[in-house]
N, C-alpha and C positions, 0 to 999 in steps of 0.2 A: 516382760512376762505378761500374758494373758491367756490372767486367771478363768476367764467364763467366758470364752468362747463358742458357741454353741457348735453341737456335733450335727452335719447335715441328716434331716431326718429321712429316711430313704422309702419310706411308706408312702408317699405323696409327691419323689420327687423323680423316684424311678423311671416313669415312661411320660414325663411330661403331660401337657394339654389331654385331657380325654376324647378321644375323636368318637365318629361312630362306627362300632365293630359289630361284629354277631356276638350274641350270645356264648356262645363257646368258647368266642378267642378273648371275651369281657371276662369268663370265669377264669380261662386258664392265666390269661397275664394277672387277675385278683390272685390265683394261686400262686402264683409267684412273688407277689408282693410283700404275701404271706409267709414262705419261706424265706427271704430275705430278712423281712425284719421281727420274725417271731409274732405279728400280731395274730390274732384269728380271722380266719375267711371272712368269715361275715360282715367282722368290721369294716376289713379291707372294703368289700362289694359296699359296705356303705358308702366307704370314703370315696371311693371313686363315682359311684353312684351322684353323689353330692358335688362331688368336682364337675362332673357332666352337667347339671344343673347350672350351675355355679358360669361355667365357660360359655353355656347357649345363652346368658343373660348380655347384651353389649353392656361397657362401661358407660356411665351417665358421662356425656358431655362435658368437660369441665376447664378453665384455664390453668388448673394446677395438673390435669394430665402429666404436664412434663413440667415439674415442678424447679424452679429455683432452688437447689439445696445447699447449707452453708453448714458445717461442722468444726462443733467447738469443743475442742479437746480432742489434741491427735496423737495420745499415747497409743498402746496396743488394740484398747477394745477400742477406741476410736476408730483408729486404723480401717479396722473390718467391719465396723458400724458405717463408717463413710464410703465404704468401696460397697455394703450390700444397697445402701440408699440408691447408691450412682447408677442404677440399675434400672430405677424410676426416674431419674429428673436427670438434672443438670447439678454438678458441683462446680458453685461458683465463689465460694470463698471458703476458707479454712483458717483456722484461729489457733493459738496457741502462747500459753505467757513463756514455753521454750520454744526460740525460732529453729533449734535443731529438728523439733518434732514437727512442725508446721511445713518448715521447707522440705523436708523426706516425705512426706504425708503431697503436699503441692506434685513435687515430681514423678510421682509413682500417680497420681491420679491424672496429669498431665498426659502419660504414655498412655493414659486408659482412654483420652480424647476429652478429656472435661479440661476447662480453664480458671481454675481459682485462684483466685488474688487473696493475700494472706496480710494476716490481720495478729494483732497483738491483745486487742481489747473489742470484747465482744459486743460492746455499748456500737463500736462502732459498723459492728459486722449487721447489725438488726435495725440499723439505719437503711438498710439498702430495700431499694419497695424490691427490687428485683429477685430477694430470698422470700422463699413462702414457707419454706421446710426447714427449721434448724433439729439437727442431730446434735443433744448434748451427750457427752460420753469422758463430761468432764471428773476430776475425783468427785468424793460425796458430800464433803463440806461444801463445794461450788454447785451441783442441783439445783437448790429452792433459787438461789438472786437468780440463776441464766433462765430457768423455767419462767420464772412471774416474768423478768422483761422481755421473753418469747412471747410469752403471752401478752402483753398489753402490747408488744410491736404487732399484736394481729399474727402471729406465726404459730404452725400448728409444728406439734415439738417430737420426735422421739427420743424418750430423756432414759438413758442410763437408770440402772436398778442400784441400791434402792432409791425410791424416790427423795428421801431428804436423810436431811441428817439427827434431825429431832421427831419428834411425834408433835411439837406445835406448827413446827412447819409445813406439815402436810395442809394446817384448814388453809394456812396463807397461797399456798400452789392453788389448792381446789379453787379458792376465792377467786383468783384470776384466773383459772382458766374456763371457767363457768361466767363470769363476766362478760367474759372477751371471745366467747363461742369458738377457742379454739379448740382441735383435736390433740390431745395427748395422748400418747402409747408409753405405759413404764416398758424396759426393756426385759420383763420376766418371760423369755422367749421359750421356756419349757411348755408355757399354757399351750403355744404355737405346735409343739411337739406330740403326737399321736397315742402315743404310748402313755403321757400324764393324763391325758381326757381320758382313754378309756380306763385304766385305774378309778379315775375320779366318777365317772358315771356308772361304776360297777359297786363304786361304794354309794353314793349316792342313791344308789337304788336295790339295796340291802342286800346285792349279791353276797355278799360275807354275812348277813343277819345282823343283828343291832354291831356295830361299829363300836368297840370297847377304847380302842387305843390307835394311835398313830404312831410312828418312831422314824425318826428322819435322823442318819448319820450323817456327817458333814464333816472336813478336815480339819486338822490341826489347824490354827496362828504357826505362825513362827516364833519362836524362842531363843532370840538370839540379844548379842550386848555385854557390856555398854558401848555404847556409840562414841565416837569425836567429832566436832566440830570441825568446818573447813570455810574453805572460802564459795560462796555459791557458783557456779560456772556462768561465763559471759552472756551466755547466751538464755541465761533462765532470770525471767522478775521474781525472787524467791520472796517478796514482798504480797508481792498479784497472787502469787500461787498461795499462802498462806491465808489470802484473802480476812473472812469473816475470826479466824483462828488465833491464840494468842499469838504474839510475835515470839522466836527463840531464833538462835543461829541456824546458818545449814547446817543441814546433816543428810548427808546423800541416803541413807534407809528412809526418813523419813518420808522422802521426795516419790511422786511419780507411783511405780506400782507398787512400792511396799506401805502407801499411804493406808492402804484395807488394814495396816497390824497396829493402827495408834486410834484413840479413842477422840484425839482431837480432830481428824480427818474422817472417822468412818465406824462402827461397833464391830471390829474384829470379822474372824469367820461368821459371827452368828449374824450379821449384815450384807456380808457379802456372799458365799453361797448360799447361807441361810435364806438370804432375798429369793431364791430359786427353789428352794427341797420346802422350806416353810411356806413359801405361796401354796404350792402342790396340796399341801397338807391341807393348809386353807381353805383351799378351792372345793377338796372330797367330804370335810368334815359340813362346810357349809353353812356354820355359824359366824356371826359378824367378829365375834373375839373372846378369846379365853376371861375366866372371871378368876383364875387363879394364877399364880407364876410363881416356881421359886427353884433356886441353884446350886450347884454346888458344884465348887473350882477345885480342878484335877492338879493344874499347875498353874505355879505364881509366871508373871512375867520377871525379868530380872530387870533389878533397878537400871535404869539407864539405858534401857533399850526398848524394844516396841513393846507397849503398855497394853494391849487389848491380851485379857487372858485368853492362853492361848488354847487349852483341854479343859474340856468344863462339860456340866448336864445340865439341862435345863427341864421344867417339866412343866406346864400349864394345863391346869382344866378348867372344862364349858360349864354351861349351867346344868347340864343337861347328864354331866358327871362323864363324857366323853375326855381322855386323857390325851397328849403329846408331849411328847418323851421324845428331848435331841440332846447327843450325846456325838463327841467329836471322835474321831477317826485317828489312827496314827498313819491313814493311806494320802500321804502330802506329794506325791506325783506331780499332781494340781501344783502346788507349792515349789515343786524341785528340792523337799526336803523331807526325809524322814522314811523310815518303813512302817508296812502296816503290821504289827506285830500279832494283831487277830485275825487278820484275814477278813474284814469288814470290808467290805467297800462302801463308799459313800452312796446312798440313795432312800427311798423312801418303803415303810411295809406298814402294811394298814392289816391289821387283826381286829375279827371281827367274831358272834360265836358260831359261825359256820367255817372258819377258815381265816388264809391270808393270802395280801396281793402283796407283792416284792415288783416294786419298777426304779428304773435308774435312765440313764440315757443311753445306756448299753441293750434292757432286757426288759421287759414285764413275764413275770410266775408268780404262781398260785400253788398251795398248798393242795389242790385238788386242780388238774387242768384241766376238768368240766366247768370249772368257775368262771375261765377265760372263752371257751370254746361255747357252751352255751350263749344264743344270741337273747339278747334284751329282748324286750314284746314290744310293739310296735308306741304303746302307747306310754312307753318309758320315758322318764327327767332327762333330756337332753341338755348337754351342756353347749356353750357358747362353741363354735367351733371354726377353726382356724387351719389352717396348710402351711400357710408360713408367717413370720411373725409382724417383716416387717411388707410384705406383701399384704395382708393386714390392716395396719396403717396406711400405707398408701390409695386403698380401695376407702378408706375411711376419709382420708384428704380430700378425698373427689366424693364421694355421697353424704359427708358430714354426720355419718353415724356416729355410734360410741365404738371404738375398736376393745381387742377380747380382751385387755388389762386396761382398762381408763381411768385417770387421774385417781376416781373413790377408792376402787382397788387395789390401785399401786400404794395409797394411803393405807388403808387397812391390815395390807401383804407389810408393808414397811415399818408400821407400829407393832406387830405383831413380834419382828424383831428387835425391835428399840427395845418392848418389855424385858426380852430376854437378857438383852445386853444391861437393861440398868437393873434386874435384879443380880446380874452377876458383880457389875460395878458396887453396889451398893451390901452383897452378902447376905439380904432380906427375900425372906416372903411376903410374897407383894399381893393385894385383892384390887382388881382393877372394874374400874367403872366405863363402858365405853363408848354408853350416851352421852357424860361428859366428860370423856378423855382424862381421866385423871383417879390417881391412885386416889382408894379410901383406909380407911381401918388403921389398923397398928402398921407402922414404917411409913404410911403416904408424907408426911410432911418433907420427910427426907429422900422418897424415892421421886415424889413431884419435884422437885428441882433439878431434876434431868428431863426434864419433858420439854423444854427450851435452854439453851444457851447463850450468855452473852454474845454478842456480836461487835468484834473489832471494829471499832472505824476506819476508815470511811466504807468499810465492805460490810454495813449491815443494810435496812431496806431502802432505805433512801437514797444508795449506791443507784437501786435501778427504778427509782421514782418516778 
């Protein structure tokens, strides 16, 4: 199952390279592009505009051009995380603590004309000088170890969203990856997507008037259990794969992709697409972090089965008295379970008092569609801007810029949802501090011991020392 796939953005991918045309045949393909994917004209002739730019620049010279790429973690998103990579480099090793996943993952990239040698332990895989690029796309508990010894191997990373599994773990990743000058991309590949920026640069630049609220739908957990125990299958280190996490018996739910619905692997939905609909939010609202957070659970998990609640609200506000408001979905398509019984679909709607922007990865509307249709002024807040995500990255590999979500970001996008998940864990209204990263006031004592987690031996830091 793979949950967050990204959907190809067709705004910028339409007619490929921008060449040079007339005038006429520049606007009428913009107007097509236009029609395709619901954006406005003008954006489009940006976009392309900027791609034209963008192509008459050569690439800086570089030895990572065609980079050495090694991927760890070859479930589903891996899968598609390593075949989008293989586009830029070389895949020359592939990892996984199931050899069923590693060996399927080998042979399908084999037929693609790449040659990877397959690996069990990733200590060994970032041994090799000949990888420069590792793709983590491992679960979430595994993140922070494979990141930091990406990093200290000197290897620039495109690491799976969200970036960790705690909110203390984010300074430990930035700590090394800011040491050790390598390039990090979190995989928040919406920012990459056309349709979030201009939402985000329309809020950003008061096309709605003061910005009152945000509301980000997102789907169910699953709700299922209790579970049995079994014998782990031959082929899986269910020890490796547990890693940092306490030790319990198999349990095939808990394994692989339904690792996103337990809270010892990962903070439920509001982690996993959360890490995508709450970055968005993030990004338009433009503040470093809410100073309030508090929740209230729709449904319990049932004993003995996946623990992350599964229907829940969440609500946080800025200082600035700006609100967001996330609130799950019954549309589990995503999931393969459940109907949507409101007819909601999951995506983002920014209300503001001139109006509102409704965007998703299907559509962007506006409550008036002069909101959308009107072009910015030339001298508008432009946001960082991207055509694809991990095309992105790779132009970042070779000029050693900061790419559109870097390590800080993917920190800030990823604490963002940790709050969420530990005031729903904990039942508290929480006031968060986030120059020093740590709850204050009434409940901190008890909401800050979810800001780090123990660490199993031998899989805490010193695993990748």
């Amino acid at each position: 199952m793979n949950v967050s796939k990204p959907r190809p953005e067709s705004a910028s991918t339409v007619f490929g390279p921008t060449v040079n045309i007339s005038r006429r045949a520049f606007l009428r393909r913009c107007s097509t592009v236009a029609a395709l994917t619901g954006l406005p004209l003008w954006f489009v002739e940006r976009q392309q505009l900027l791609a034209a730019e963008s192509d008459a620049k050569p690439a800086p010279a570089s030895a990572n051009d065609k980079p050495g790429i090694a991927l760890i973690g070859c479930g589903g998103m891996g899968s598609w995380d390593g075949q989008n990579a293989g586009t830029h480099g070389n895949i020359i090793a592939v990892c996984d603590v199931d050899s069923t996943h590693s060996a399927a993952v080998a042979a399908k990239y084999r037929e693609l004309g790449h040659k990877p040698e397959i690996y069990s332990d990733f200590r060994r895989v970032l041994e090799r000088k000949d990888v420069q690029v590792v793709v983590n796309s491992t679960p979430d508990h595994w993140h922070t170890l494979i990141n930091i010894a990406a990093a200290k191997a000197k290897k620039d990373i495109y690491a799976q969203k969200p970036l960790t599994l705690t909110v203390d773990e984010g300074r430990h990743v930035i700590k090394a990856v800011r040491e050790n000058g390598v390039v990090l991309q979190t995989g928040t590949q919406q920012r990459s997507m056309q349709r979030f920026r201009l939402a985000c640069e329309l809020v950003r630049n008061n096309r709605l008037g003061k910005l009152q609220q945000a509301k980000v739908w997102l789907p169910a957990g699953l709700r299922a259990g209790p579970f049995e125990a079994s014998p782990a299958p031959d082929s899986l280190n269910w020890d490796f794969w547990q890693g940092q996490t306490p030790a319990v018996s198999y349990v095939k739910e808990r394994c692989h992709a339904n690792f996103r619905f337990w809270y010892e692997y990962s903070g439920g939905t509001m982690t996993d697409w959360g890490a995508h609909h709450n970055d968005i939010a993030y990004w338009a609202i433009g503040q470093v972090a809410p100073t309030k957070v508090a929740s209230k659970r729709l449904a319990e998990p049932i004993p003995g089965g996946y623990n992350a609640y599964p229907e829940y609200e969440v609500d946080y506000t800025y200082a600035d008295g700006t609100g967001l408001h996330i609130a799950t979905t019954r549309d589990d398509s995503i999931y393969g379970e459940h109907v949507n019984k409101a007819g909601q679909p999951n995506g983002i709607r920014f209300e503001g008092t001139d109006g509102w922007i409704w965007v998703n990865r299907d559509e962007i509307k506006a409550s008036d569609p002069e909101l959308l249709r009107k072009p910015l002024p030339e001298n508008a807040v432009r946001l960082y801007a991207s055509k694809d995500h991990m095309v992105n990255f790779m132009d970042c590999v070779r000029s050693r810029a900061l790419p559109i979500c870097d390590v800080e970001t993917g920190h800030r996008s990823a604490t963002m949802c940790h709050l969420g998940a530990i005031s729903l864990r904990t039942g508290r209204n929480l006031t968060w501090d986030y120059t020093a990263e740590q709850f204050t006031g009434e409940h901190a004592a008890e909401a800050n011991k979810y800001l780090a987690r123990e660490m199993r031996k031998p899989y805490d830091y010193s695993f990748v020392a």
